[in-house]
Every structure is written in C-alpha cells, then in structure tokens.
C-alpha positions in Angstrom: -8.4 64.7 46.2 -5.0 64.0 45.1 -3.4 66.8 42.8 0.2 66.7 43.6 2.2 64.9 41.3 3.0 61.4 42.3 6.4 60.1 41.5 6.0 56.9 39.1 8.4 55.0 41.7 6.2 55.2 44.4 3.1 54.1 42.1 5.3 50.9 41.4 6.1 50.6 45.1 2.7 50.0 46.1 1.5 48.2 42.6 4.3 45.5 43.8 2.7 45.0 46.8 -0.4 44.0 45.2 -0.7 39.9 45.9 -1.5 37.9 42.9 -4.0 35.4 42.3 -3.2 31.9 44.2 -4.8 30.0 41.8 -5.6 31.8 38.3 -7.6 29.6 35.8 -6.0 29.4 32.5 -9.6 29.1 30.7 -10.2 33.1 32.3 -6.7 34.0 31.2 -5.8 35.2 34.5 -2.5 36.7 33.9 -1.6 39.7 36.4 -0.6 43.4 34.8 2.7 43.7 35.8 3.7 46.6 38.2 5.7 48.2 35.9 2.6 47.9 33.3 0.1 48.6 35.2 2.1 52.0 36.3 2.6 52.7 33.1 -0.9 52.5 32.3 -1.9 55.5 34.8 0.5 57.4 34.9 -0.3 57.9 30.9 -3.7 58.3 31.8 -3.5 60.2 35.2 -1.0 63.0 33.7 -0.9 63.1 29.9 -5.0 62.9 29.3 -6.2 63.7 32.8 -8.4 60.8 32.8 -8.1 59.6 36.6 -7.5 62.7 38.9 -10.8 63.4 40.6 -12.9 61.4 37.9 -15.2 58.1 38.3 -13.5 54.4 37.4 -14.2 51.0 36.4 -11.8 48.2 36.5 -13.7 46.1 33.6 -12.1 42.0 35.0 -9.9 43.7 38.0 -8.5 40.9 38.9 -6.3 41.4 42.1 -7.7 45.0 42.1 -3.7 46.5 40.6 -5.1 48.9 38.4 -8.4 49.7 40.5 -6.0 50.3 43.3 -3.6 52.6 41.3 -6.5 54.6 40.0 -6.9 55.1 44.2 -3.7 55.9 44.4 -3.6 58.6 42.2 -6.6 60.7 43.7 -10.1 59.3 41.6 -13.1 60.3 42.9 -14.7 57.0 43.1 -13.5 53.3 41.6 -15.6 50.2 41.1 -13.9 47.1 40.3 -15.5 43.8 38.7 -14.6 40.5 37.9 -16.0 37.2 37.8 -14.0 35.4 40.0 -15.0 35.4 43.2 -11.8 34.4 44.5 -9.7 37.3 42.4 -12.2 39.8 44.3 -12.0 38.6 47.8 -7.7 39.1 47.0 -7.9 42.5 46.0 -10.7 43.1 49.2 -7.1 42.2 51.2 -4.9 44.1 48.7 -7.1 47.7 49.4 -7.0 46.9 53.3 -3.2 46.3 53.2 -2.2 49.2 50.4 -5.2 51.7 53.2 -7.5 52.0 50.0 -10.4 50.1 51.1 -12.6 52.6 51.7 -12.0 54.4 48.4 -12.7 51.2 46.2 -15.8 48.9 45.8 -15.6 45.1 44.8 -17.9 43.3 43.2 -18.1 39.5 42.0 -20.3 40.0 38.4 -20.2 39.2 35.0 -19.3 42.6 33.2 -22.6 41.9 31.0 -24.3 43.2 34.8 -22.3 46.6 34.8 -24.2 49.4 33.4 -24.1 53.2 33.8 -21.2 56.0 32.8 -18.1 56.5 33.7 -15.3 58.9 33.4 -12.9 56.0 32.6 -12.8 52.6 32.1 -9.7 50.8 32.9 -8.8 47.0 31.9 -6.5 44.3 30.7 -8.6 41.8 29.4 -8.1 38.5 28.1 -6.1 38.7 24.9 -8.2 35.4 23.4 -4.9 33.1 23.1 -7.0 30.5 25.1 -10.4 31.6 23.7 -10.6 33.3 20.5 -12.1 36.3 20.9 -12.4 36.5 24.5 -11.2 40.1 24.6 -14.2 41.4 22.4 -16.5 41.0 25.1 -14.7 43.5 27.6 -14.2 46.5 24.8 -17.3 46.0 23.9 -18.9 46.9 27.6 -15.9 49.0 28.2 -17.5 51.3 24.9 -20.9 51.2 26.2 -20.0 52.5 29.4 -16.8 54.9 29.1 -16.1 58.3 28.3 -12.5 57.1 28.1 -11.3 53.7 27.7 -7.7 52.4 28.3 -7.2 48.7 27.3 -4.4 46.5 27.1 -4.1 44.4 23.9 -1.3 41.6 23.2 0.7 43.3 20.0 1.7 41.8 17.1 4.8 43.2 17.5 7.8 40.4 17.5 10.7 42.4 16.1 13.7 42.1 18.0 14.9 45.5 16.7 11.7 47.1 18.2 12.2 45.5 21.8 15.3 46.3 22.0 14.3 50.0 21.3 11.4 49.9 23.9 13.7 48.6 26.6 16.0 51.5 26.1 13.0 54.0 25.8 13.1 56.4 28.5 9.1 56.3 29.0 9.2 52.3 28.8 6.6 53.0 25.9 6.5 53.6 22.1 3.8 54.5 19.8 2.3 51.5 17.5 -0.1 51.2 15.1 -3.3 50.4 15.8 -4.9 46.7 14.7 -6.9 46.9 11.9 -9.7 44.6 13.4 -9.9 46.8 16.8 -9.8 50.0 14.3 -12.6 49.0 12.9 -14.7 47.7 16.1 -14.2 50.9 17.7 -15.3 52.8 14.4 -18.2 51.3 14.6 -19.3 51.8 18.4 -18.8 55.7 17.3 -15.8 56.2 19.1 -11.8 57.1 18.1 -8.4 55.5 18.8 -6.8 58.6 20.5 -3.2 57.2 20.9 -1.9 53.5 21.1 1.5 52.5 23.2 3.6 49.5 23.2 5.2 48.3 25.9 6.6 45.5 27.3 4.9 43.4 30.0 6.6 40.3 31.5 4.2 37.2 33.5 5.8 34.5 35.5 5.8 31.0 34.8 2.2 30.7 36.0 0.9 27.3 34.0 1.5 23.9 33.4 2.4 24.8 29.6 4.4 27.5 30.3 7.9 26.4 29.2 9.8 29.4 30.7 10.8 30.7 34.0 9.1 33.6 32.7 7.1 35.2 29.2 8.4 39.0 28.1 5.9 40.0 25.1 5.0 43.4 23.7 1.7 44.4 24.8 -0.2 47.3 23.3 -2.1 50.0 25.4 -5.4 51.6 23.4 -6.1 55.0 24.3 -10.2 55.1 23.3 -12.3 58.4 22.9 -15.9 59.2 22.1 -15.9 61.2 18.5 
C-alpha cells in the first residue's frame, strides 16, 4: 500500500479531475467538495491522525466519488462509497476508471440507513440542512454507528471578515474553531469525542437557479470524531 508521502499538489491534481454532477438536485443539496477541500480533508486525516493509510473507508453520500477517490489515492486498504443518487454513482464509476482507481473502490446506489458494519473511517460532506433542516443529522448519525473515526464537513457559523481573511493567508489553508454546541452535544451522547475541528474555506459554483453569484465562498468546518 501507499506509504510514501504524497505531495498535497498532486492530491489536488487528480481531485480536479473529478467530474461533477450534470444535474445535482437542490432538494439532496448536491454541492461538490471542492478540490482544495476535499484535499485538505485527507491530507489531515491521512498524515496528522493516520486514519486513511492502509485502513478500511466509507464515503457516507460520495457524491462524484472526490473524497472516496482521494482516500484511493492515498494508499487505503479498501473504500466503499454510497449515495442515493443513482446518477452521482454511475459519475464517480467514470471518475475511478479515468483517475485508474476503479478497481480499488466500490459503488453503491443505497440509502445510508442500508450501510451497516465497521469501519476504520468514515469520510463525508453531508448536507448542511440549508434546504432541509436537519438534513445533516441523518449522516453523523450512521457515520457514529459505523466509524472508528469520523471526518465530517459542517457549514460554520463563522462570518467574520477578520477570520477569512486570516484563513486565506494561513499557510495550512485551515484554522482551529470551536465546535457547535448542538453537534457537541449529539456526539456526547453517541459516546464518542470531538478530537479536533478545522475551518476552512470552501468555494461552490453558481450551481442553482437562486444562486445570485458567479460563485459562493463560505467557511466550512471539518469535525474530527473519536470513540471515548
């Protein structure tokens, strides 16, 4: 498996090559992780907690298949990536044939409620509810029943121009934040512990009808999830 280092530039090379959805459903929230997110994302969890390298994965709502694909990437044992849509899964079928991953990822169309098990890690930007409240509870919720480790991707509350600017100039593209109260508390309960929470800061195309800009830069907030 893969235990050289690999450079974070060449993990955004082939993240950018990952095709999008042609025709993502507001309703499902289908917004794609950006490369530079998504990136982000493993590298913290490839090389700071050693949560991909060699160890099983789940792509909880993989869309596209960017983070699945990463996880590949970076030398996991084995990666499994779900999502509902059936037209998201046959993309990122053609995304792990073009990137040469295919055989070291498996697709499935499911609702995550089907997905049962362990796993090392559980991977997933889910939807952050702004279309349905609470939509994102659903996903942490499975993502705590089935994973040692959990990295999820949470919109931040964090609006501060001061702070932005500061994350733009970070040299990591990331800076610690505090954790939401609410998810605090969900994750209490489910017996597990917030190990470390990063902001950083995502930017998504004009996808929609109501989007009024060419495009939508927002702080996003990446949860770093133990068991106790």
């Amino acid at each position: 498996m893969q235990r050289r280092i690999v450079r974070k530039l060449d993990l955004e090379m082939l993240l950018s090559q990952i095709e999008p959805h042609p025709s993502p459903k507001p309703n499902l929230e289908q917004y794609t992780v950006s490369a530079d997110v998504a990136a982000t994302t493993l590298y913290i969890a490839a090389y700071i907690h050693d949560d991909i390298i060699d160890k099983t994965i789940l792509d909880l709502g993989c869309g596209t298949g960017r983070l699945a694909l990463g996880a590949a990437f970076l030398g996991a044992k084995q990666v499994i990536g779900v999502d509902i849509d059936e037209t998201a899964v046959r993309v990122a079928l053609r995304n792990s044939k073009k990137t040469g991953l295919k055989e070291k990822v498996q697709w499935f169309v499911a609702d995550i409620d089907a997905i049962h098990g362990q796993f090392d890690t559980v991977l997933q930007n889910p939807p952050f509810g702004v279309q349905r409240r609470k939509a994102d509870r659903k996903f942490l919720k499975k993502a705590l029943e089935v994973g040692n480790s959990i990295y999820s991707i949470h919109k931040s509350p964090h609006k501060d121009k001061v702070f932005i600017k500061t994350l733009k100039t970070s040299e990591t593209n990331t800076m610690p934040a505090t954790p939401s109260p609410f998810i605090e508390r969900f994750v209490e309960r489910h017996e597990r512990r917030i190990k470390a929470v990063y902001a950083m800061l995502m930017t998504i195309p004009h996808m929609f009808s109501f989007h009024t800009k060419r495009k939508h830069e927002f702080v996003v907030d990446l949860y770093v999830i133990e068991k106790k």
